[in-house]
C-alpha positions as CSV (number, residue, x, y, z in Angstrom):
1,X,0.0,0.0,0.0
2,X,1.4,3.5,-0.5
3,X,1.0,6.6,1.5
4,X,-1.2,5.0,4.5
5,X,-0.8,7.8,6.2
6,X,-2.4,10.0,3.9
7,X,-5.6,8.4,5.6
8,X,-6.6,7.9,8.7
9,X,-9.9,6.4,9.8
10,X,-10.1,8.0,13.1
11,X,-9.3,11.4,11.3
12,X,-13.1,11.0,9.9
13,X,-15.5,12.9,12.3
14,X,-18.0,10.3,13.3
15,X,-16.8,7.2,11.9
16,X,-14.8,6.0,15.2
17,X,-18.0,5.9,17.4
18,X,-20.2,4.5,14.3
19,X,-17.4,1.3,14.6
20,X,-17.9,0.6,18.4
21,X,-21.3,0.8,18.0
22,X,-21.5,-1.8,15.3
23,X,-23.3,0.6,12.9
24,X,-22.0,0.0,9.8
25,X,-24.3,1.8,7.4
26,X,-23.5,5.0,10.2
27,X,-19.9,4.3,8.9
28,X,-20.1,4.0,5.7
29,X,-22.3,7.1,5.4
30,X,-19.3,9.4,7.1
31,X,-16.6,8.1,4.8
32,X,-18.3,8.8,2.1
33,X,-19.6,12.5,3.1
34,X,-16.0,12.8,4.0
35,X,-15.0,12.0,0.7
36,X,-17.2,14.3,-0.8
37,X,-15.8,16.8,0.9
38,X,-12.3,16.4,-0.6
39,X,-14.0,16.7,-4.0
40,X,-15.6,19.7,-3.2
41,X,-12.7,22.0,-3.0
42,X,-13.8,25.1,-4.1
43,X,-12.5,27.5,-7.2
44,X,-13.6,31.0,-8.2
45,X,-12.9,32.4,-11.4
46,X,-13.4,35.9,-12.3
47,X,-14.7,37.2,-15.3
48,X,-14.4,40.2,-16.5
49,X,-13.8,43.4,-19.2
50,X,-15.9,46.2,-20.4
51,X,-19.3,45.6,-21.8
52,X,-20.7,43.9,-24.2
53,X,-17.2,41.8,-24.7
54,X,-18.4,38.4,-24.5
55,X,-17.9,37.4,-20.6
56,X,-21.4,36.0,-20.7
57,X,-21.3,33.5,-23.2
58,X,-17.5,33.0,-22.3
59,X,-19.0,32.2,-19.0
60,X,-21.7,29.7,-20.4
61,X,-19.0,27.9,-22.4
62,X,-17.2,27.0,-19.7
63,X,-20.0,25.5,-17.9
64,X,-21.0,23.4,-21.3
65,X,-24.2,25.5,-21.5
66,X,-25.8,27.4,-23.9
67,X,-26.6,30.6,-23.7
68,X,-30.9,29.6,-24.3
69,X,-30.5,27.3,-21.7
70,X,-31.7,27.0,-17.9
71,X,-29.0,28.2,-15.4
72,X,-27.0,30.3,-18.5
73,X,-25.5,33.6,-17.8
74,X,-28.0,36.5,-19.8
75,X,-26.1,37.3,-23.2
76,X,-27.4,40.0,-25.9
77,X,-26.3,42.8,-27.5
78,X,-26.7,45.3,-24.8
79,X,-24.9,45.6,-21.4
80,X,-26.5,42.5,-19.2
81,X,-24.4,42.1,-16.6
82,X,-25.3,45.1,-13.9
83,X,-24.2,43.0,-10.4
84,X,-21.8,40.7,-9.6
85,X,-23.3,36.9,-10.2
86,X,-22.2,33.7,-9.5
87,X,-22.4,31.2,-11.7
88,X,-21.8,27.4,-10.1
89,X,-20.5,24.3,-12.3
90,X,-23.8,22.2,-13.2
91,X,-22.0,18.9,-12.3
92,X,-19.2,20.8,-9.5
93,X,-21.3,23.3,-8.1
94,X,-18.0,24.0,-6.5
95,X,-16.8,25.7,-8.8
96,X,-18.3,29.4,-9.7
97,X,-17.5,31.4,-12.8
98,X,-18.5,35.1,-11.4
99,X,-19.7,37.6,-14.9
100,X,-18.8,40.9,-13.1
101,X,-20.2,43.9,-14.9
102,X,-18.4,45.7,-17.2
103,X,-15.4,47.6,-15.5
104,X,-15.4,51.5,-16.5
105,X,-19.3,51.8,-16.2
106,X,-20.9,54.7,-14.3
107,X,-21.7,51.8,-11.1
108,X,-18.3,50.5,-11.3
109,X,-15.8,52.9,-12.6
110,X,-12.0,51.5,-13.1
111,X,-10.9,53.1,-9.8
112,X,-13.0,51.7,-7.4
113,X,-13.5,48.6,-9.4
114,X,-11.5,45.8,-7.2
115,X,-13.0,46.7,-4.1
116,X,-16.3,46.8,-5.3
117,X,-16.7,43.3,-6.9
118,X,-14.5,42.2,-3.8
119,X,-11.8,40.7,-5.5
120,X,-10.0,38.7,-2.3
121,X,-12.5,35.7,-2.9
122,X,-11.1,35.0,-6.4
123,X,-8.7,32.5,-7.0
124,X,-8.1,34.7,-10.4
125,X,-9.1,36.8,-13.2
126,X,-10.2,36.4,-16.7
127,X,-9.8,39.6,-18.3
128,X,-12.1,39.9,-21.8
129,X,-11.7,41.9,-25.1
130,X,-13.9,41.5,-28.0
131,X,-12.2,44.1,-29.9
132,X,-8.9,45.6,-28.7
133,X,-7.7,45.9,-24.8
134,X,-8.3,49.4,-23.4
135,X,-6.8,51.3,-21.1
136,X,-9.0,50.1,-18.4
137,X,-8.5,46.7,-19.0
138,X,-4.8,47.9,-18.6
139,X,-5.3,49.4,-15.1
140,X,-7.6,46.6,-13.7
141,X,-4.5,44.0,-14.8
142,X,-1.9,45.8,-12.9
143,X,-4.0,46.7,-9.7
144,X,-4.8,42.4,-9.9
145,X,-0.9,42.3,-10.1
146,X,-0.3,44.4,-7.4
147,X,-3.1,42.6,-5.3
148,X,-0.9,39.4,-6.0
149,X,-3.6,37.7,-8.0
150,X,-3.4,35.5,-11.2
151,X,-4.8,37.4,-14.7
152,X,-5.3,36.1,-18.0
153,X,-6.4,38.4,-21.2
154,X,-8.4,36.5,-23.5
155,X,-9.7,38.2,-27.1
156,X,-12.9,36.3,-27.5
157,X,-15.1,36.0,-30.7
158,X,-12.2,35.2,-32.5
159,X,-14.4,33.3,-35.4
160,X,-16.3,37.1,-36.1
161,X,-12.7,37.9,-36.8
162,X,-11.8,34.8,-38.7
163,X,-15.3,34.6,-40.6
164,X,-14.5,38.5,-41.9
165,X,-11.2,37.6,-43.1
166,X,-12.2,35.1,-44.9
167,X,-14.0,37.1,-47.8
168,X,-9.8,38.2,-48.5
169,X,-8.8,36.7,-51.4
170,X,-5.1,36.0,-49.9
171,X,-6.8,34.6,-46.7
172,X,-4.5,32.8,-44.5
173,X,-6.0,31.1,-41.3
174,X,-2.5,31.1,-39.0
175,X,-1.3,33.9,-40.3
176,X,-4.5,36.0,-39.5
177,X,-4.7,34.8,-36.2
178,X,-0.6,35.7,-35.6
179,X,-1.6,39.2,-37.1
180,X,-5.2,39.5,-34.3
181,X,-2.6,38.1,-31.3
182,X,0.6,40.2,-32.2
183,X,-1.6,43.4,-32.3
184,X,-3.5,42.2,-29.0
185,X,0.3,42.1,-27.0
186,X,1.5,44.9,-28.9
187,X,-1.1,47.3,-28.1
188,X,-1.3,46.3,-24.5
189,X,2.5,46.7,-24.4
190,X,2.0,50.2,-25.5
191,X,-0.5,50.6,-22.5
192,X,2.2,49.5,-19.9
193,X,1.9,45.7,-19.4
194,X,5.3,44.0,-20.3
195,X,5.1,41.1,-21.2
196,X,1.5,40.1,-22.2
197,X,0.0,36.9,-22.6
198,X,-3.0,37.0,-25.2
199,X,-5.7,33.8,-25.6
200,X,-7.7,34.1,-28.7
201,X,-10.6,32.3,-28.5
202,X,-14.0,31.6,-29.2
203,X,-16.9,30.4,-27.0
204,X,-18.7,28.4,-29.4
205,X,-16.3,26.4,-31.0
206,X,-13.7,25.9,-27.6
207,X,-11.8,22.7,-29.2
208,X,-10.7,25.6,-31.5
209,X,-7.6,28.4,-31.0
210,X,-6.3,28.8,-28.0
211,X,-8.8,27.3,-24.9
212,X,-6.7,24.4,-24.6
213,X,-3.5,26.6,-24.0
214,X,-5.3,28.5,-21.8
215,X,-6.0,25.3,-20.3
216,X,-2.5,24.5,-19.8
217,X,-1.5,27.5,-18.4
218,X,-4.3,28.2,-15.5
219,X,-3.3,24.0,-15.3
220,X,0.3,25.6,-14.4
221,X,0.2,28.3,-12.4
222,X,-3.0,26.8,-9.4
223,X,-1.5,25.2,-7.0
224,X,-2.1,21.1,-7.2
225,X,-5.4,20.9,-5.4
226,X,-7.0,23.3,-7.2
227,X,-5.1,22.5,-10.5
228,X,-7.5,19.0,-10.3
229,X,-10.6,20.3,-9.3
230,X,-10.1,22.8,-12.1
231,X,-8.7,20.1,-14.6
232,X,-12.6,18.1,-13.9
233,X,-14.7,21.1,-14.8
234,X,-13.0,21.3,-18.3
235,X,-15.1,20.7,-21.3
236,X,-13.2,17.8,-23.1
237,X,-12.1,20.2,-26.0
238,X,-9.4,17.6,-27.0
239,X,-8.2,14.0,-26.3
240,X,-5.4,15.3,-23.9
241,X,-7.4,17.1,-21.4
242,X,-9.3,13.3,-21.0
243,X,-6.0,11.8,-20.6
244,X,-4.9,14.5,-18.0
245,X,-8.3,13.5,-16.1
246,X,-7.7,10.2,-15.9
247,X,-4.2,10.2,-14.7
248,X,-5.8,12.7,-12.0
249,X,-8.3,9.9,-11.2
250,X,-5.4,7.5,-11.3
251,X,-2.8,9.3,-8.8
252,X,-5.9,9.4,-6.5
253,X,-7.0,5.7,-6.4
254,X,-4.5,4.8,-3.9
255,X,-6.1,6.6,-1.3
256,X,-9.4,4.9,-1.9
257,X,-7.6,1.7,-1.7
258,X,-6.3,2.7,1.5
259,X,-9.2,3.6,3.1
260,X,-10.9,0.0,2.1
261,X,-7.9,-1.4,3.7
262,X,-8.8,0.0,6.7
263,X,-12.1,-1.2,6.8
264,X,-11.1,-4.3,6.6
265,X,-9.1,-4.3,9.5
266,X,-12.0,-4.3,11.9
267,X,-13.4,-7.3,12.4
268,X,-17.4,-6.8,11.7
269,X,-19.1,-8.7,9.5
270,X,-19.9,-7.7,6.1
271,X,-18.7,-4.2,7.0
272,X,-15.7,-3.5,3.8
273,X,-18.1,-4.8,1.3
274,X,-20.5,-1.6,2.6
275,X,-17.6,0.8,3.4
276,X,-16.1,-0.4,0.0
277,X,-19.6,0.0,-2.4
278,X,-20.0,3.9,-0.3
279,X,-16.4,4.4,-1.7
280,X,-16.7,3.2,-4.8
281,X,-20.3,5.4,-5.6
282,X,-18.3,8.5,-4.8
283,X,-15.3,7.9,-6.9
284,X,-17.2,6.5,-10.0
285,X,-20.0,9.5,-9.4
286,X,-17.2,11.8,-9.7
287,X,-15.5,10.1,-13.0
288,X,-18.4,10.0,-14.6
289,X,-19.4,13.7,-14.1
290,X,-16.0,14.6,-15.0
291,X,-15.5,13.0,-18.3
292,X,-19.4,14.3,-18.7
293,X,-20.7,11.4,-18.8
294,X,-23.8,11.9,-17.0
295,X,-27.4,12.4,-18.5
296,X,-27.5,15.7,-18.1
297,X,-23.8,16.9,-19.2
298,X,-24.7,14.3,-22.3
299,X,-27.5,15.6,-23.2
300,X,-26.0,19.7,-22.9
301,X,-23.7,18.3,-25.1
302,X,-26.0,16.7,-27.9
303,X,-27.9,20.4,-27.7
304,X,-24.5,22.4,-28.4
305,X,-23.1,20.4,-30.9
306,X,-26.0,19.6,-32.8
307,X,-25.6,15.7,-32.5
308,X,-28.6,13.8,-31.2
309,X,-28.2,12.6,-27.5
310,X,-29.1,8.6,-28.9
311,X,-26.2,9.0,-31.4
312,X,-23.7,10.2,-28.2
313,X,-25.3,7.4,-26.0
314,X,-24.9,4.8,-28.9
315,X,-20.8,5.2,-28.7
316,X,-20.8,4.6,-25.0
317,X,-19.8,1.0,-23.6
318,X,-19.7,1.1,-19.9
319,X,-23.5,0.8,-18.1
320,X,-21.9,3.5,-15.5
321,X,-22.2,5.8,-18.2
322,X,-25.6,7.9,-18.9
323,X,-27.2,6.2,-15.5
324,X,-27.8,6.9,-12.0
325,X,-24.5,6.1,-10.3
326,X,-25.9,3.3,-7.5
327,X,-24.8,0.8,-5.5
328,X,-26.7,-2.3,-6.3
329,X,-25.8,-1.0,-10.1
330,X,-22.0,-0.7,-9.1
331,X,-22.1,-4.0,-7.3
332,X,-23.9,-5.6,-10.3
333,X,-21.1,-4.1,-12.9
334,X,-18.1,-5.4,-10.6
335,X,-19.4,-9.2,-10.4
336,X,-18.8,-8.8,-14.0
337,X,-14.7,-7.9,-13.9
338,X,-13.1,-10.9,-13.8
339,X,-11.6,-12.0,-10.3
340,X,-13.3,-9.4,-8.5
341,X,-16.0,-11.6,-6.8
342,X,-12.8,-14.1,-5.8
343,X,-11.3,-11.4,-4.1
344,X,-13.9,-10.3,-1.8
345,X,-15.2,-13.4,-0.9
346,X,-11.0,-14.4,-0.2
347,X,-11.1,-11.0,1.8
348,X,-14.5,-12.0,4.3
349,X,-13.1,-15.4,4.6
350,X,-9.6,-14.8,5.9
351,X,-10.3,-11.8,8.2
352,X,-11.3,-14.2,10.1
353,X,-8.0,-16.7,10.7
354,X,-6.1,-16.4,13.8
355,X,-3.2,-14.0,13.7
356,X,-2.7,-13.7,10.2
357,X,-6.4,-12.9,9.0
358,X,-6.5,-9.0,9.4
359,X,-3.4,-8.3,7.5
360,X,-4.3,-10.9,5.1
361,X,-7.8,-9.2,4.4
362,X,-6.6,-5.8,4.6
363,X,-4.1,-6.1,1.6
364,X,-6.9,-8.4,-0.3
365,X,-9.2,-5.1,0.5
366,X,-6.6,-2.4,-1.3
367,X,-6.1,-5.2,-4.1
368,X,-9.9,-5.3,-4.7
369,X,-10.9,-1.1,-4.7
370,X,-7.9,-0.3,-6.5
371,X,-8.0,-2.9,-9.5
372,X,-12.0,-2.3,-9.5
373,X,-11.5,1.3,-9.5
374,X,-8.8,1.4,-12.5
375,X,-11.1,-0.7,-14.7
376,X,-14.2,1.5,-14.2
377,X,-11.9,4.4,-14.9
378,X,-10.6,2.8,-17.7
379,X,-13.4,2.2,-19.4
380,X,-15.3,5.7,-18.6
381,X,-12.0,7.1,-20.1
382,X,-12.5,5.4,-23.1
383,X,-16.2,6.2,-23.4
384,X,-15.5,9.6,-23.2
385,X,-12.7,9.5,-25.8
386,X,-15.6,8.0,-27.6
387,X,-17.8,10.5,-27.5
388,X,-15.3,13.1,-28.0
389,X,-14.7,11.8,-31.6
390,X,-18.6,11.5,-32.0
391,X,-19.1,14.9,-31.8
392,X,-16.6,15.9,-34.4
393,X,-17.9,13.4,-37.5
């Protein structure tokens, strides 16, 4: 086992007592709302620029909505942000994109701009240009600096700009966008800002331009818990960012082993198997929202893209996928993966032998979560890849 420490069972509030009182279902419960919790770390992204820049629908992109839908940010062609609103992740509610209004406006001039959208509760900013950065845009990136805070500048509608080129009879793709990015940096290093970083990208077609670097670079600069919880949210735009999940999910299956281990050291009947199947809900629950796998996030998807919801659900393999994540459906999927059922009935028996049984069943108990929980990963990872590719065709 690796890193035991990195778990303790008395650590748990609640879960001791639940033990010498024989309550297993009492047990079970608490590890699992305690593993909830460690998913639920929380992230608030800022975004912001003057009006009528795109933050809206930038906002609504990022959360896989569109901008029609239930729960979207308000878009249109006049000023529609007027407060500060929070925006939470449909699947990690954790996570809030926050549309600030429209800095330079008569209720939140550039000056007083920080302090009025209270900036200290952002992990960092998202500053957005539809046209060209402004002064103001200028100003509100250097007071962020000063206020030690992360910033990004990111030139949305970038297809308006492509789409307009086009009707040039010399058009060049790469060589327009080089032209939109090098004036981007070199106007807002004629406004002060040294050495600028410029995103070009556009909210309805993400997998395109720069989100993915964007990606990479917010992916950089969080520190690592946040980088994850971050790295879950993420629309998958492009095979790497599912690869990056699972590897996530992978580094973190160890200390779901662990736990189950630690079950299985007390000596209660039929308690692992419960501890184990709570453990196993959470961490399949959270793959399967993360690759966005779930009904709803499936079904956003088949609205954005355009590609009926039976076509995405026809690509996917794994019965986890595009159902209610349940016990007695987990339990019926892992009597299916060969040697699992040999391992847990191997782990009730010998907890049981003198001297040697708890040690014995504890390392059968990390064997069993861990191998179960890299195939169920495994396969989610490649239904998502699948659907991924469905969407393009």
């Amino acid at each position: 086992m690796e890193d035991p420490d990195d778990l303790h069972m008395e650590d748990i509030p609640g879960v001791k007592e639940a033990l010498q009182n024989n309550d297993t279902a009492a047990a079970a419960a608490k590890i699992e709302e305690n593993l909830k919790q460690q998913n639920n770390i929380p992230v608030n992204i800022a975004i912001t620029g003057e009006s009528g820049s795109g933050k809206s629908t930038f906002v609504n992109a990022f959360r896989g909505l569109c901008d029609d839908e239930e729960g979207a940010a308000p878009t249109g062609v006049t000023e529609t942000t007027s407060e500060v609103t929070a925006y939470p992740h449909p699947n990690y509610p954790n996570v809030k994109l926050w549309d600030l209004p429209g800095i330079g406006t008569t209720k939140f001039p550039a000056k007083k701009y920080l302090k009025l959208v209270g900036f200290e509760k952002f992990d960092f900013f998202i500053i957005i240009s539809a046209t060209r950065f402004t002064e103001n845009d200028v100003k509100l990136s250097q007071e962020i600096q000063r206020m030690e805070k992360k910033f990004y500048f990111v030139h949305s509608k970038i297809d308006n700009d492509i789409n307009a080129e086009k009707r040039k009879r010399d058009f060049n793709k790469e060589e327009t966008l080089k032209v939109i990015r090098d004036d981007c940096v070199h106007r807002l290093r004629g406004l002060g800002i040294e050495s600028p970083q410029v995103f070009l990208v556009s909210s309805f077609e993400l997998h395109l331009y720069d989100f993915s670097l964007l990606q990479q670079t917010l992916e950089r600069d969080l520190p690592k818990n946040k980088r994850d919880t971050l790295l879950f949210v993420m629309p998958n735009i492009n095979p790497e960012i599912i690869i990056k999940k699972k590897k996530a999910f992978q580094s973190k299956i160890k200390y779901y082993a662990t736990l189950s281990a630690a079950v299985a050291a007390v000596p209660l009947p039929g308690l692992s198997i419960a501890v184990d199947a709570a453990v196993l809900v959470v961490a399949v629950t959270h793959y399967v929202h993360a690759f966005g796998l779930d009904v709803p996030s499936l079904k956003r998807l088949s609205a954005r893209t355009g590609v009926p919801y039976a076509d995405l659900c026809a690509v996917i393999i794994s019965p986890l996928a595009a159902a209610e994540i349940t016990k007695d459906l987990l339990l019926k999927v892992i009597a299916q993966l060969a040697g699992t059922v040999a391992l847990i009935a191997a782990e009730e028996a010998t907890r049981w032998i003198p001297f040697i049984g708890i040690p014995v069943a504890m390392g059968l108990s990390f064997t069993t979560t861990y191998k179960v929980l890299n195939l169920l990963l495994e396969k989610l990872a490649d239904d998502a890849q699948r659907v991924f590719e469905r969407t393009l065709v």
